[in-house]
C-alpha atoms as one frame of an Amber mdcrd trajectory, in Angstrom:
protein
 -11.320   5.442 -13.971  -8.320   7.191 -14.311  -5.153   4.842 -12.509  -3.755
   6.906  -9.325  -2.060   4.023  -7.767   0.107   1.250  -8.695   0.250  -2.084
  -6.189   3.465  -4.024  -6.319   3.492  -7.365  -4.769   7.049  -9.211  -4.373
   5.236 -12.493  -5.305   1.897 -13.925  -6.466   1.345 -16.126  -3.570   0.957
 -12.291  -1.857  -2.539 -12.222  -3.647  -4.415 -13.265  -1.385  -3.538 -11.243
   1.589  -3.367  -8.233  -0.928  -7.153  -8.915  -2.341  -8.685  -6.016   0.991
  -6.394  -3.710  -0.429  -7.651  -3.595  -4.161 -11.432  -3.967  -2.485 -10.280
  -0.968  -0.816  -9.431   0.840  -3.753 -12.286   0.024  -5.245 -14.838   1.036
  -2.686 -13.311   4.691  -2.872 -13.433   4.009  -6.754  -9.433   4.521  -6.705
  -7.813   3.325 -10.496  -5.188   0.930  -9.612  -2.778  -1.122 -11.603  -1.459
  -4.456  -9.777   2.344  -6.092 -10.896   4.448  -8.480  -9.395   7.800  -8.186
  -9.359  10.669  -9.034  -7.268  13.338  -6.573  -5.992  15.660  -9.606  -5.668
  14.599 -11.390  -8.925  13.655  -8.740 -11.033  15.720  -5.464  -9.729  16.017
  -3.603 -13.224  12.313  -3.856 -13.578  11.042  -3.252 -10.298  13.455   0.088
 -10.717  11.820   0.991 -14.574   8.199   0.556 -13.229   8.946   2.933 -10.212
  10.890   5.296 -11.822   8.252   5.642 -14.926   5.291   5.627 -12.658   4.728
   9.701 -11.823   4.983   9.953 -15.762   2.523   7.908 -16.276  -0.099   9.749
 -13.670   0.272   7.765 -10.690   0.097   9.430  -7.650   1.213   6.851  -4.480
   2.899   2.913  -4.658   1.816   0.498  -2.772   4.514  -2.259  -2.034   3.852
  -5.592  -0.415   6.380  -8.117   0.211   7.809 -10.133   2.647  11.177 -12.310
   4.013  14.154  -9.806   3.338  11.466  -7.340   2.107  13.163  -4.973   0.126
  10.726  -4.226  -2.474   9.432  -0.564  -0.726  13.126   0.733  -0.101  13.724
  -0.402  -3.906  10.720   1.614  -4.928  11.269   4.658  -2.600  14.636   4.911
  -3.671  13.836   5.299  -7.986  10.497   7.444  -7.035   9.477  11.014  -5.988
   6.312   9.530  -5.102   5.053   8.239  -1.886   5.908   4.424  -1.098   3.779
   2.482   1.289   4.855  -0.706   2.390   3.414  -3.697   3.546   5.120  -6.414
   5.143   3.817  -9.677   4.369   3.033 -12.767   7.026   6.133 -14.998   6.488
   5.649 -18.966   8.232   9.471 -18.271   9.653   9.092 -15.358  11.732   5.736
 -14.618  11.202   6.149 -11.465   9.362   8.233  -9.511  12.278  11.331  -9.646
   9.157   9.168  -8.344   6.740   8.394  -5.679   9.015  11.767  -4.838   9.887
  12.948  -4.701   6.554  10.405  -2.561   5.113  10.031  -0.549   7.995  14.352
   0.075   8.913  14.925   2.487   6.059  18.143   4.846   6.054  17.400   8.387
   6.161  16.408  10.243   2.645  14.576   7.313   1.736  11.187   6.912   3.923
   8.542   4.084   3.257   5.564   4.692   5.099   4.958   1.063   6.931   1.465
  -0.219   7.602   0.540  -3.600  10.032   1.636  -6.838   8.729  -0.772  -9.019
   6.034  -4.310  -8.402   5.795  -4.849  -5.499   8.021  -2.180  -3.375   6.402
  -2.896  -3.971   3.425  -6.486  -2.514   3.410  -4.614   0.486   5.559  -2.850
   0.988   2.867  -5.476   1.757   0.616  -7.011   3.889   2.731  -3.940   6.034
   4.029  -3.008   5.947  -0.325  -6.213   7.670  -0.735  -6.185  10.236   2.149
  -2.525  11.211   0.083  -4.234  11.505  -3.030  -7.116  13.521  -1.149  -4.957
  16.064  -0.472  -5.004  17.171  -3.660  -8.607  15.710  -4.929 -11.350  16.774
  -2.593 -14.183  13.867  -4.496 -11.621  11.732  -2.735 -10.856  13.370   0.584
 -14.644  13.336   0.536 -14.959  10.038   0.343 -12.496   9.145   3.269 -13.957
  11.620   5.295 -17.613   9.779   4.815 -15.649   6.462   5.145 -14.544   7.514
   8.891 -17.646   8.805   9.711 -19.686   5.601   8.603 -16.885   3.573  10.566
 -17.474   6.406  13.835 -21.372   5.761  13.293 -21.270   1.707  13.435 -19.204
   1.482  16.209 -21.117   3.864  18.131 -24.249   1.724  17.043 -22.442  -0.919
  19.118 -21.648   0.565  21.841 -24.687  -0.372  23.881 -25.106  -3.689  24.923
 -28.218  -4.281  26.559
């Protein structure tokens, strides 16, 4: 399975909120490749992973992180490619600074910004893979059976008796 998108996480202890996202990918059979690095920590690589990654075949970056949650606008700013970002539950705040930090970009350098933790991070994957259907119809395919399965079991809920 050929890689088409590359997950960043700002820190391991982001695993688990990041684990629907890579089911995600691979229920649409999606190649991924998962790093973490920080864009505090580790700026120089976090830059030379981004900036390498349309070379190497990748198509959209997903970026989860969280605190002063600069990983996405690091990313979007050494990429052509699309950055999604994903701010991460914090105990502080609750995640409302992650989501203003990856979510307050300046102009010329958009992340798109999915729901905090869990949820956005299996929105993620899914809005990744309606990007890379644009292009690849096996894969718009797939999302467009996903949202019809999703139509068809919430309409088999819908009556109560």
């Amino acid at each position: 399975m050929e890689t088409k998108v590359l997950v960043v996480m700002g820190s391991r202890s982001d695993l688990p909120a990041m684990e629907g996202c890579m089911k995600q990918l691979d229920d649409f059979k999606i190649g991924y490749e998962v790093r973490v690095l920080s864009a505090h920590r580790t700026p120089n690589e976090v830059i030379k992973l981004s900036s390498e990654a349309k070379n190497r075949g990748i198509k959209v970056i997903i970026a989860a992180a969280g605190g002063a949650a600069h990983l996405a606008g690091v990313i979007a700013s050494s990429t052509p490619l699309p950055v999604i970002g994903i701010p991460m539950q914090t105990s502080a705040l609750g995640g409302m600074d992650s989501l203003l930090s990856t979510v307050q970009m300046p102009q010329g350098v958009p992340v798109a910004t999915v729901a905090i933790g869990k949820a956005g991070a299996r929105n993620a994957a899914i809005l990744a893979c309606q990007m890379i259907g644009l292009a690849d119809e096996a894969v718009q395919k797939t999302i467009e059976d996903f949202k019809k399965e999703q139509a068809e079991n919430v309409l088999a809920q819908s009556i109560v008796e």
